[in-house]
N, C-alpha and C positions, 0 to 999 in steps of 0.2 A: 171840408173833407168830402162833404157828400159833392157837390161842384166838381171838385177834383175826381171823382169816380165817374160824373159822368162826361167827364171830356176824354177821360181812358177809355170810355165803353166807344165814343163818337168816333175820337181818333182810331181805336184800334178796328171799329170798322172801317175805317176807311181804309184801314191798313190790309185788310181782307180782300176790299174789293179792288185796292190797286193792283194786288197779288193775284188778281186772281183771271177769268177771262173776258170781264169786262175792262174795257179801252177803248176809247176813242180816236173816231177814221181824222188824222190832222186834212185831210184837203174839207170835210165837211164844215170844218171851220174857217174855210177862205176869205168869208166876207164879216168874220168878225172885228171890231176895234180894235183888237191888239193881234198881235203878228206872233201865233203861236209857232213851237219848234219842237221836231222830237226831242225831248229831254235827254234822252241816251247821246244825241250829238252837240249838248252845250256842255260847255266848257267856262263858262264863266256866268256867276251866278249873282245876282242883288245881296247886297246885307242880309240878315236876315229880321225877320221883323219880329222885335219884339212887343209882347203884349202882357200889361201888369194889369192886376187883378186885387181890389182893394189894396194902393199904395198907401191910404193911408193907416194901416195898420202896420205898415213897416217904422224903425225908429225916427227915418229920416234921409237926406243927402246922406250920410256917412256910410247908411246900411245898402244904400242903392249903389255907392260909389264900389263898395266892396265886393258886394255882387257880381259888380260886371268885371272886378279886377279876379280873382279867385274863381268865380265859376263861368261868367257867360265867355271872355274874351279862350279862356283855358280850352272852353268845351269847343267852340269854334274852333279855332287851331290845330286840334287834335284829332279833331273828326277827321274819317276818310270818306264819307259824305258830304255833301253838300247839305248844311243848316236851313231847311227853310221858315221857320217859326220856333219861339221861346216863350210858352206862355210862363211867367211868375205869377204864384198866388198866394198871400198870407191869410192866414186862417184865426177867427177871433178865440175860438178854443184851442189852439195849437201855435201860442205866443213865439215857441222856443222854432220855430219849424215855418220852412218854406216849401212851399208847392213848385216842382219846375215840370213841365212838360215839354217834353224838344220832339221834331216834328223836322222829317231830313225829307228830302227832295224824291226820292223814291218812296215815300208813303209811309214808310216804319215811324215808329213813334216810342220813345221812352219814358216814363214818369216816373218821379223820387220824389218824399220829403226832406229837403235837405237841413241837420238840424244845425243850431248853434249851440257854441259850446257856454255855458255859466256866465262867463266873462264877457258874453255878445258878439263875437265872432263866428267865420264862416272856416271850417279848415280850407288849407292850402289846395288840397288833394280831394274835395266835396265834388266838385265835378267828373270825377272818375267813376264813378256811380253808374254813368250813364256807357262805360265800355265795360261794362264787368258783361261775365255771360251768363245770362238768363238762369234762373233755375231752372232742373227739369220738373 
């Protein structure tokens, strides 16, 4: 849990400073290894990567299998962002309960615990979590 609080603090600064009037000139990057682009002009973006965080406190293949069918492939698809990062993390005190942090292409960033239900499952609808709108 505490992990989980500080990759919210990490991400959501970064999320500040994306937002914010710090940015970087693309031609002073001319002579790096990779072939940067203003992001506002890509259209088409990598997978996005995910990152598990103590898997073996998950049940197993069946819990990872279900994951990606219920929440990761869902959360993809329905974004009107570009996914750039998923971190998952299970927690030794919080057996019933998964850590997700999703991390879009323009710098916002979401985190939930997503729990299961008694029975070991993940709901259908756990991925929606992440379009609901913020409290005030």
């Amino acid at each position: 849990m505490r992990l989980l609080a500080i990759v919210a603090v990490l991400l959501s600064s970064s999320r500040v400073a994306a937002a914010s009037d710090v940015s970087l000139e693309l031609s002073r990057l001319s002579e790096s290894r990779v072939k940067y682009h203003d992001s506002s002009k890509i259209v088409d973006f990598p997978i996005p990567v995910i990152s598990v965080r103590r898997e073996g406190l998950s049940s197993g293949p069946a819990e990872l299998n279900e994951i990606k069918e219920k929440i990761l492939y869902p959360l993809i698809e329905r974004s009107p962002q570009p996914v750039s990062a998923i971190i998952l993390e299970w927690y030794g005190s919080l057996p019933d309960a998964l850590g997700v942090s999703v991390v879009w292409s323009d710098g916002h960033t979401r985190e939930s615990l997503i729990r299961r239900a008694p029975q070991g499952h993940y709901d259908e609808k756990a991925y929606e979590v992440f379009f609901a709108k913020p409290t005030p």
